[in-house]
PASERO-15316 format. One record per residue (C-alpha): chain; x, y, z. Coordinates in nm, 2 decimals. Last residue first. Example, Ala and Ser with C-alpha at 12.3 -4.5 7.8 and 13.67 -1.06 7.14 Angstrom:
<recs>
 chaine      x      y      z
      A   1.37  -0.11   0.71
      A   1.23  -0.45   0.78
</recs>
This chain:
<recs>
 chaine      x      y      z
      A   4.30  14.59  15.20
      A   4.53  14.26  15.23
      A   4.41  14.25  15.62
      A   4.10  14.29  15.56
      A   4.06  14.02  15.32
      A   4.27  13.81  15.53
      A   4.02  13.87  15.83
      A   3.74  13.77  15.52
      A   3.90  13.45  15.45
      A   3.94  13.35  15.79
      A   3.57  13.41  15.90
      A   3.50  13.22  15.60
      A   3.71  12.98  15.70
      A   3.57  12.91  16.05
      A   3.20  12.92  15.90
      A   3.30  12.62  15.68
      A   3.45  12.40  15.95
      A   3.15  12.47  16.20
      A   2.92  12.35  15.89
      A   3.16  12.02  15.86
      A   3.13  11.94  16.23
      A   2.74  12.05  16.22
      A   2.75  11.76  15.95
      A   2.92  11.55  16.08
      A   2.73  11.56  16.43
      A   2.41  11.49  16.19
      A   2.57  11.23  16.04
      A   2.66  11.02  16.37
      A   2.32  11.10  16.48
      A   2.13  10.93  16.23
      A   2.39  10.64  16.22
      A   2.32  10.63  16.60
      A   1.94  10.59  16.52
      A   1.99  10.36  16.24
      A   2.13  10.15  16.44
      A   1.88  10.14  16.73
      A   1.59  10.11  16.49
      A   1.70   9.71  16.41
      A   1.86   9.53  16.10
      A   2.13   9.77  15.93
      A   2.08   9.78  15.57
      A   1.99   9.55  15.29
      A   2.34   9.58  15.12
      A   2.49   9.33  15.37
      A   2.28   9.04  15.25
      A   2.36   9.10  14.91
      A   2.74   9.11  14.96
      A   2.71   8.71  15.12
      A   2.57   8.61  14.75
      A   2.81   8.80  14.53
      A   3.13   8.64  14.63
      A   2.99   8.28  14.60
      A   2.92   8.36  14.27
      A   3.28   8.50  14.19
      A   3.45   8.20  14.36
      A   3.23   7.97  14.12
      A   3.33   8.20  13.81
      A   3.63   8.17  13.89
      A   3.66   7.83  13.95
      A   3.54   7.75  13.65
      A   3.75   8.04  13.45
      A   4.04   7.81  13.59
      A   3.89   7.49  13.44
      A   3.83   7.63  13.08
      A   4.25   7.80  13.10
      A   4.37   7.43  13.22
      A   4.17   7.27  12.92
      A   4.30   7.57  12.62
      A   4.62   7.54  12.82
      A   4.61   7.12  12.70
      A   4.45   7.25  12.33
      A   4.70   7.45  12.25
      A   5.01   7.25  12.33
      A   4.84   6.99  12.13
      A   4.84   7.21  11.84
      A   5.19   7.30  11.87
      A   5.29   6.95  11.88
      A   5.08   6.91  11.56
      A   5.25   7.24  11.38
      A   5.57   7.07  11.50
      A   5.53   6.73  11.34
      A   5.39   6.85  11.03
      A   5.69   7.12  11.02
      A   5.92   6.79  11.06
      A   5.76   6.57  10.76
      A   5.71   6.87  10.54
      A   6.10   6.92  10.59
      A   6.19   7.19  10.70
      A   6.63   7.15  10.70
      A   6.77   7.21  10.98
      A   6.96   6.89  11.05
      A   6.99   6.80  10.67
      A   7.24   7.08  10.66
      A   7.34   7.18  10.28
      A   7.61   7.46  10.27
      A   7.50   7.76  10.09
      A   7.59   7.81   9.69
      A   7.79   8.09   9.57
</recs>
């Protein structure tokens, strides 16, 4: 049994030529757009790093790092008071389960 011949979809070498080259094209205008957008990027991303260097060297004056002193230490007698409130709950239900 032999197929129908349709010259509209046939591949020619002609047409796949013409395709492949379109396709190529195609390529190379995203491979542009996707070069420029890694640009910017990269750009944003420098400009990004530079202002988070200047807040990594630390509070400027005494006075700061005075009430940051104190802040932890009030944590940490805050977290201290915490723990010494469950341990006298843990033994109560120790007693209790006895």
């Amino acid at each position: 049994m032999q197929l129908p011949k349709t010259t509209a979809l046939a591949a020619t070498p002609k047409s796949v030529l013409g395709f492949s080259a379109l396709l190529l094209i195609a390529a190379a205008f995203f491979g542009v757009m996707n070069a420029q957008k890694l640009k910017g990027l990269r750009m944003d991303a420098a400009h990004a790093v530079v202002p988070q260097k200047s807040s990594d060297q630390g509070p400027a004056n005494e006075e700061e790092l005075k009430a940051r002193e104190a802040a932890i230490t009030s944590a940490a007698a805050k977290v201290s008071e915490a723990q010494s409130k469950a341990s006298k709950a843990e033994a109560e239900l120790a007693q209790v389960q006895k």
